[in-house]
C-alpha positions in Angstrom: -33.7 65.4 72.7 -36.6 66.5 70.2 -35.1 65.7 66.8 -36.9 67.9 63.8 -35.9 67.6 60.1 -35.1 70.7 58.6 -36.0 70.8 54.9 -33.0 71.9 53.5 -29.4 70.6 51.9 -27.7 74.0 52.8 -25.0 73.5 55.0 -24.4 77.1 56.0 -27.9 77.4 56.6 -27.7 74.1 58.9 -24.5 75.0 60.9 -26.0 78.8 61.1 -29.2 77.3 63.2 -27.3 74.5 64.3 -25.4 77.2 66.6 -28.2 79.1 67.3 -30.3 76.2 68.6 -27.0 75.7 71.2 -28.0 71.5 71.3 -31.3 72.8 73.0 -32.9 70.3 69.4 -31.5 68.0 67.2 -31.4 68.9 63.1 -31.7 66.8 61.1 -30.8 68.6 57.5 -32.1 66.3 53.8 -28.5 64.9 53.4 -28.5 63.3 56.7 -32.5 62.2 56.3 -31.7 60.8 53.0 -33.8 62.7 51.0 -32.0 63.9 48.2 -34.8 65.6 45.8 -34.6 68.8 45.4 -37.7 70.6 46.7 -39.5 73.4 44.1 -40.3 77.3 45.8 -42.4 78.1 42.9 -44.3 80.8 44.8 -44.4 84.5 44.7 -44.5 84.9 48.8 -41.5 83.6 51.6 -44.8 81.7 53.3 -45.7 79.7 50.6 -42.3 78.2 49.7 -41.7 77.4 53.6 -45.0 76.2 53.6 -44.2 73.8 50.0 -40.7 72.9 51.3 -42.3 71.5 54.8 -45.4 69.8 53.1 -43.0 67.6 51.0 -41.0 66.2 53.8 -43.9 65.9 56.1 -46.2 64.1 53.2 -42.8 62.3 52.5 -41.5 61.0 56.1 -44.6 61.5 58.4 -41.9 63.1 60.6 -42.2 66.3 62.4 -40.1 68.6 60.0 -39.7 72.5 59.1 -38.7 74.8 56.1 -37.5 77.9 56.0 -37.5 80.7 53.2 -35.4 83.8 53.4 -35.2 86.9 51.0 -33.3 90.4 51.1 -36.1 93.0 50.4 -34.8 96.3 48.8 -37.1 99.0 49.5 -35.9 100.9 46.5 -36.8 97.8 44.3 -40.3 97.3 45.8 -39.2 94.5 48.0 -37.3 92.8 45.2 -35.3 90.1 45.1 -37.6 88.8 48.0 -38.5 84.8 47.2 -36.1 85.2 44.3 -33.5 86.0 45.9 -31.6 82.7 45.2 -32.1 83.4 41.7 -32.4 86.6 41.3 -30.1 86.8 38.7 -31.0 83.5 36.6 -31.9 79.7 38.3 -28.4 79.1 37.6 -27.0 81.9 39.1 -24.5 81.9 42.7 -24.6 84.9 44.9 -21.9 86.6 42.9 -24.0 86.6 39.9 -27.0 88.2 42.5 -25.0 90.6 44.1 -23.8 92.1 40.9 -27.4 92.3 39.9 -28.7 93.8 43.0 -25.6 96.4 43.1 -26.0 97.4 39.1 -30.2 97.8 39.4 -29.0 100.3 43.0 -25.6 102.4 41.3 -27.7 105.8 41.4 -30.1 104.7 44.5 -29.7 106.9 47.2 -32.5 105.0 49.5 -30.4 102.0 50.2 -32.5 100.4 53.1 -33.5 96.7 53.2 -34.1 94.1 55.7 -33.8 90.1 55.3 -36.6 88.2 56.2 -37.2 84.5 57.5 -40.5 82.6 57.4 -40.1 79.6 58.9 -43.3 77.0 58.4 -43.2 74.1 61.2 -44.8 70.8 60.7 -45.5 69.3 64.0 -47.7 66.6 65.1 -49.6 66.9 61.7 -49.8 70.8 62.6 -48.2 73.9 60.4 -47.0 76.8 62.6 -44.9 79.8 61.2 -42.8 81.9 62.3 -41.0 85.2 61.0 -37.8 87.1 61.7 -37.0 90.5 60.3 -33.3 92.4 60.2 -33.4 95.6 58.7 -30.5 97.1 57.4 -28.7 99.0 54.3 -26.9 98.3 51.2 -23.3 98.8 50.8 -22.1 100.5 47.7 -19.7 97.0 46.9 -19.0 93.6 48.7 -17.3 93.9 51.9 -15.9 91.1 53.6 -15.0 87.4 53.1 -17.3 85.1 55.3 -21.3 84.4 55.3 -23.0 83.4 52.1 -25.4 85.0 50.0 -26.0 88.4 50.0 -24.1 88.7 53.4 -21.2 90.8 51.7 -23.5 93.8 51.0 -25.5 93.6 53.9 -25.2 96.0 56.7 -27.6 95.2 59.8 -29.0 97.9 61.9 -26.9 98.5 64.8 -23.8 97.2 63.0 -21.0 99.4 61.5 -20.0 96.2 59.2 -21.7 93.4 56.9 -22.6 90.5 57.8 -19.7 88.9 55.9 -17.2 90.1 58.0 -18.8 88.8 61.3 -18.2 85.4 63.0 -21.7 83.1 63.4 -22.1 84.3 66.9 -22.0 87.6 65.4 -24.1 87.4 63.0 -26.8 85.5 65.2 -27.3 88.8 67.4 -28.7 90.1 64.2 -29.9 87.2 62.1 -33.5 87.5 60.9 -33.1 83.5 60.8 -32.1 83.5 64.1 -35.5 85.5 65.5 -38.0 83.3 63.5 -35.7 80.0 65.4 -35.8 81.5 68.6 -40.0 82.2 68.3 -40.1 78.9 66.9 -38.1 77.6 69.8 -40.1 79.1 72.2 -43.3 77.3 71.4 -41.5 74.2 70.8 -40.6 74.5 74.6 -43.7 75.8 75.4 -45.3 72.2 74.7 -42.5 69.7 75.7 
């Protein structure tokens, strides 16, 4: 089995396209690789921090590795928090802290449309290839639901009458802007086996 290392500590993020992969390629997240620096998304764009994050680990292992940056873009707040959303709310911050943010700068914002976005940037064979995955969606008015992580609470994706916070993985992976950058990814990773 192909074996990539995916430039990332986050578990959800590695159980998320762990399932959505189905076994079809082996992940390889930092913990597991043992790397344990934390890598810098300094930039102002979702392609250049994938693009950072999968530089590093290639310059550093010489293996075939890939990155991924995501970002909920608000249409009301010109496509804010976008590559900050992670911090949107201070580098310290956790997605409580964000989600208040986001819900206090949209209480009188009647345009509540948004969409998350993936970039992912693949290092392969001393090649970069990217891939992006869109979800549009809407805003709730407060958190709903338990599960998920990040802004998943006030997340509503087209097509669904609930956030992604109350939806199970395979759920959510119908929808999942992560999921369509994987599967294009994917694709061309099958492509030339």
């Amino acid at each position: 089995m192909k074996s990539l290392i995916f430039a990332t500590n986050n578990i959800h993020k590695v159980l998320e396209i762990r399932a959505a992969l189905d076994g079809r390629f082996g992940i390889t997240p930092l913990s597991e690789a043992g790397i344990d620096q934390d890598i810098p998304e300094p930039h102002d764009t979702l392609e250049e921090n994938a693009l950072e994050k999968s530089s590093f680990i290639h310059r550093l292992t010489g293996k075939n590795c890939f990155s991924e940056d995501s970002g909920l873009e608000v249409d009301a707040l010109s496509g804010a928090p976008g590559p900050r959303s992670a911090r949107y709310a201070g580098e310290s911050a956790d997605a409580g802290e964000n989600i208040r943010k986001l819900l206090q700068e949209m209480k009188d914002v009647a345009d509540r449309r948004a969409r998350f976005r993936t970039v992912i940037s693949l290092i392969l064979d001393g090649m970069e290839y990217r891939f992006e995955g869109v979800c549009p969606g809407v805003i709730t008015m407060a958190p709903e639901g338990q599960g998920g992580f990040g802004y998943d609470p006030i997340f509503i994706p087209d097509g669904a009458d609930q956030t992604f916070a109350h939806m199970s993985t395979q759920q959510k992976n119908k929808y999942s802007h992560r999921k369509k950058a994987l599967e294009r990814m994917i694709t061309f990773l099958l492509d030339r086996l």
